[in-house]
C-alpha positions, 0 to 999 in steps of 0.5 A, spaced: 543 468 497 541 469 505 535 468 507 534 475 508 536 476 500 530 471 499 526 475 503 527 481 499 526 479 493 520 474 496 517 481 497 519 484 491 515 479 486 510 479 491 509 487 490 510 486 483 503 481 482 499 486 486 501 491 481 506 495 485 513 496 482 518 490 484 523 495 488 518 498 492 516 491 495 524 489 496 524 497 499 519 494 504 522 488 505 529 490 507 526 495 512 522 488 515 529 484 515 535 490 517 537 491 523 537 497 522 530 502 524 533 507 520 536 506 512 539 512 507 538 513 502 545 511 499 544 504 503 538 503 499 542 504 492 547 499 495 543 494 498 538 494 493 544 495 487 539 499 484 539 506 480 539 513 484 532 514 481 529 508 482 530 507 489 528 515 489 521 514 485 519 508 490 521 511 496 515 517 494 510 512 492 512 508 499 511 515 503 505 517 499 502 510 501 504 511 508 507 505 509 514 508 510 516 515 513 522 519 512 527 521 518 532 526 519 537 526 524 540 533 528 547 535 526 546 530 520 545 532 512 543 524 510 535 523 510 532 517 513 527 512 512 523 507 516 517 503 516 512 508 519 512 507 527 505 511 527 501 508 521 494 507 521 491 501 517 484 503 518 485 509 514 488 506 508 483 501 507 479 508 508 482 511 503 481 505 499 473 505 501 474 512 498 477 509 491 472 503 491 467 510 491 470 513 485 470 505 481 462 503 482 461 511 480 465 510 474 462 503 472 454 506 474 457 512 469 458 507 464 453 503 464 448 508 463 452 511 457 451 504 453 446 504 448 445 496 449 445 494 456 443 486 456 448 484 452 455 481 456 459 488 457 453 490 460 452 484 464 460 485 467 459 492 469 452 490 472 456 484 476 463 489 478 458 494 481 454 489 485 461 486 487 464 492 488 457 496 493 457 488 497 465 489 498 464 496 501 459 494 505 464 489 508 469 493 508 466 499 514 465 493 517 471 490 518 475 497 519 469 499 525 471 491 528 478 493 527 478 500 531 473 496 536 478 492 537 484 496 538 480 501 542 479 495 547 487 494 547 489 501 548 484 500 554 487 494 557 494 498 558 
């Protein structure tokens, strides 16, 4: 295997242990290693050697996080798709924030729902909600730092 194939498949196992599926992170990293700014979806059956329905299902999933968008080209019947050129990575970890929201909500919810709070389950519980209130914390501020940041940039040019 080329380099290129390795790196594929290097973001494919590194996906997978993020919980993603292997073929969304070999989506993302042939989009990172073609030459191409544009992929078809054929291509993508091809490249990948992977099933229609496959690429189809991450290719969604891909498009619904905003890492990749599709394109379509006048005069042609193919769709394209591409590494978002205008993706916003402080509204993804915004939305994170969002589902942070939903988790410590749904760990109070049923902390108080449990009938003994001073045993190990509840103690977890206690543990993940005060990790999860301090990451939150810690998570405007970094995404504040970071629209600071690109802010300043967008003023330099």
């Amino acid at each position: 295997m080329n380099d290129r194939a390795n790196f594929i498949e290097e973001s494919g196992l590194f996906f997978e242990s993020m919980g993603l599926t292997r073929m969304s992170g070999r989506i993302l990293g042939y989009l990172m290693v073609t030459d191409k700014e544009k992929v078809s979806f054929e291509e993508f059956t091809q490249v990948l050697q992977a099933s229609k329905s496959s690429i189809s299902t991450n290719l969604k999933a891909l498009t619904g996080v905003m890492f990749i968008k599709t394109v379509t080209i006048p005069g042609d019947r193919k769709t394209y798709y591409e590494l978002s050129p205008d993706i916003c990575w402080s509204d993804i970890l915004k939305k994170r924030t969002h589902d942070l929201k939903v988790m410590i909500t749904l760990f109070k919810k049923g902390y108080h729902l449990r009938s003994n709070t001073k045993d190990q389950p509840s103690q977890w519980i206690e543990n993940a909600i005060s990790f999860y209130e301090w990451l939150l914390q810690e998570m405007g501020n970094l995404i504040e730092k970071w629209e600071k940041t690109i802010e300043k940039d967008k003023n330099k040019n």
